[in-house]
N, C-alpha and C positions, 0 to 999 in steps of 0.2 A: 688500401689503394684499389684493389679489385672489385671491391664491393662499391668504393665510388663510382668507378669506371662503368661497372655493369645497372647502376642505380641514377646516375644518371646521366653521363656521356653515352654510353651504347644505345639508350632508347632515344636522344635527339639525331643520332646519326641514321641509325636504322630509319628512323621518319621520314629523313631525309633520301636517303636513297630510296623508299617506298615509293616518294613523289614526283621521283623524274620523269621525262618526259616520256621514255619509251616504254617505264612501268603507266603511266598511265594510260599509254594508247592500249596495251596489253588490258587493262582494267576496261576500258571501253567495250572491249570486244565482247567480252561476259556480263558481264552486271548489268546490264539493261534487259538480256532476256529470263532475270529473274521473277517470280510473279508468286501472288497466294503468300500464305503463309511461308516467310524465309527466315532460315538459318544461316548466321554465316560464322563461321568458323573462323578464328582469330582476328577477330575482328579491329583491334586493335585501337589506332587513335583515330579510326572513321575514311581511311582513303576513297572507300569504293562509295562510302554515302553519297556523292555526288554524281553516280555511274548510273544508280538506280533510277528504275522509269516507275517514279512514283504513285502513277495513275495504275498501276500492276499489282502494285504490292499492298494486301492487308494488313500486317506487322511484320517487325523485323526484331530476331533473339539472335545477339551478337556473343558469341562464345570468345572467352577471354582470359587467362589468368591474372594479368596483370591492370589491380586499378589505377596505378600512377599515369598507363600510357592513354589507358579508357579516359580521364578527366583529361584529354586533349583534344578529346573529338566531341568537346562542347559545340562549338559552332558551327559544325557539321550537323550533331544532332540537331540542333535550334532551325536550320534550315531544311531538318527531315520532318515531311509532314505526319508519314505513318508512325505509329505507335514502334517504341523502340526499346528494348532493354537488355540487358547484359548480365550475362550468367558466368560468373566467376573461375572458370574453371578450366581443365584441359581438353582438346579436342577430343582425349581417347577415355571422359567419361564426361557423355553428355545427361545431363538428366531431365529428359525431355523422353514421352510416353512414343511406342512404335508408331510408324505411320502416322508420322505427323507434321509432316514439312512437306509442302509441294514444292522447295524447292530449297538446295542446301549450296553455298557458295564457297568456296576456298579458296585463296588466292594469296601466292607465296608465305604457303604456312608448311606446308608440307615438307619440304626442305628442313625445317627447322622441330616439329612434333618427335620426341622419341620414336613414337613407334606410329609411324602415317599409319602402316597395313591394319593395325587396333582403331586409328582414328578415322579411315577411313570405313571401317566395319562398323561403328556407331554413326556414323554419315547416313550409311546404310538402314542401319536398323531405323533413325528415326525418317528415312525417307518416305512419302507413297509411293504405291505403286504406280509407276507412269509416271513419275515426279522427277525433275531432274538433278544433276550433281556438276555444277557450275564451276569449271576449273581454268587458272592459268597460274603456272608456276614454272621456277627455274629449275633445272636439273642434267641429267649426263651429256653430254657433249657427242655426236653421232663421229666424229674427227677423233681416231684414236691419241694423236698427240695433244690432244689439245683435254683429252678424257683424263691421257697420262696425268699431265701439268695438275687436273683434279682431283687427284688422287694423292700430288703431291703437295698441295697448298691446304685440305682439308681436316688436318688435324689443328692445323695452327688457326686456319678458317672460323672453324666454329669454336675456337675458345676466344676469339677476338670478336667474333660477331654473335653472342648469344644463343650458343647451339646451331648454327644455319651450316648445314652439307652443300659443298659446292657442286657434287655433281650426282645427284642421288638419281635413279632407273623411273624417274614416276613413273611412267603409263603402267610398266610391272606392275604396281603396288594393286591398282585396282582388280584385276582378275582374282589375287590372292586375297580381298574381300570381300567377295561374292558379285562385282559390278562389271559391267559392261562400257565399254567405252564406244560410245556411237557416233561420235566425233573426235575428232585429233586432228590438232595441225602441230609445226612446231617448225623452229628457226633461230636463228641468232638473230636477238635484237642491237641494238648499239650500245657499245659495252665492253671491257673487258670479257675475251670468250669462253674463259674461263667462267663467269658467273652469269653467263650472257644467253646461253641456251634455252628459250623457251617453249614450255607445251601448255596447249590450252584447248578446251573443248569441254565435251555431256558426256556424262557416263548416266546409266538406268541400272538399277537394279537388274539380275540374269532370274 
């Protein structure tokens, strides 16, 4: 039953709460100032492919473990013009050469990577210098009861939602991987507040 559940209920729900409306204005906000060669990191079944300003971008390597959820973002891809392809794998072992992405995207994956601060140190490592690290994701709640509440719904959280932490410290995780956060906003979107706490912004390389 769990292996149904996780095989194929859990990636139609997940898709679907991906594509609300308030995650999407959040996907607005980043993925248009991507440019040059980009990485995007869990890339998934294609949400942000329609975010991107595709006069910007030379290709795009979408990093992914899962190919069941990848053969959804067919007609995403079909309506992406740049060159696209998808590397099997996990965020925290990219196999792409240093310095090589002018710009690397993540977007509500962090939350859910075992170990972000590993994945975000291969972020790192394939970045240039001067290149940016394209973020918006959910995480800790600044409202200590409402942090509580998070702290108490996250065990049961991420075995019902495919590993996802409902209130993980992001902006932390970056300094503990050599990067710099140059921007930062962050707020509740609409939503449950528990899973509702938003941060988004560039990080560079330090």
């Amino acid at each position: 039953m769990a292996s149904f559940y996780e095989r194929y209920f859990l990636p139609c729900l997940l898709d679907c709460a991906c594509a609300t409306k308030p995650i999407r204005k959040q996907r607005e906000k980043i993925v248009p100032l991507a440019k040059g060669n980009v990485v995007e990191i869990g890339i998934g079944s294609g949400h942000n492919l329609p975010f991107y300003d595709q006069s910007q971008v030379n290709k795009l390597i979408g990093i992914d473990p899962d190919e069941h959820v990848w053969k959804k973002s067919k007609k995403r891809r079909e309506a992406f013009d740049p060159p696209i392809e998808r590397l099997g794998l996990s965020g925290e072992s990219i196999p792409l050469e240093d310095d090589s992405a002018d710009t690397v995207v993540v977007t509500y994956s962090l939350c859910t990577i075992p170990d972000p601060v590993k994945a975000l140190g291969e972020m790192r490592r394939i970045l240039k210098p001067g290149g940016d690290l394209l973020f918006t994701e959910h995480g800790k709640a600044p409202d200590a009861k409402v942090h509580k509440w998070q702290n108490r719904i996250d065990p049961v959280w991420k075995k019902i939602s495919g590993g996802c932490h409902s209130g993980r410290p992001i902006p932390e995780y970056f300094p503990q991987a050599g990067l710099k956060v140059e921007k930062l906003d962050e707020m509740y979107v609409p939503g449950p507040k528990v899973l509702s706490y938003n941060y988004w912004g560039i990080a560079r390389k330090t």
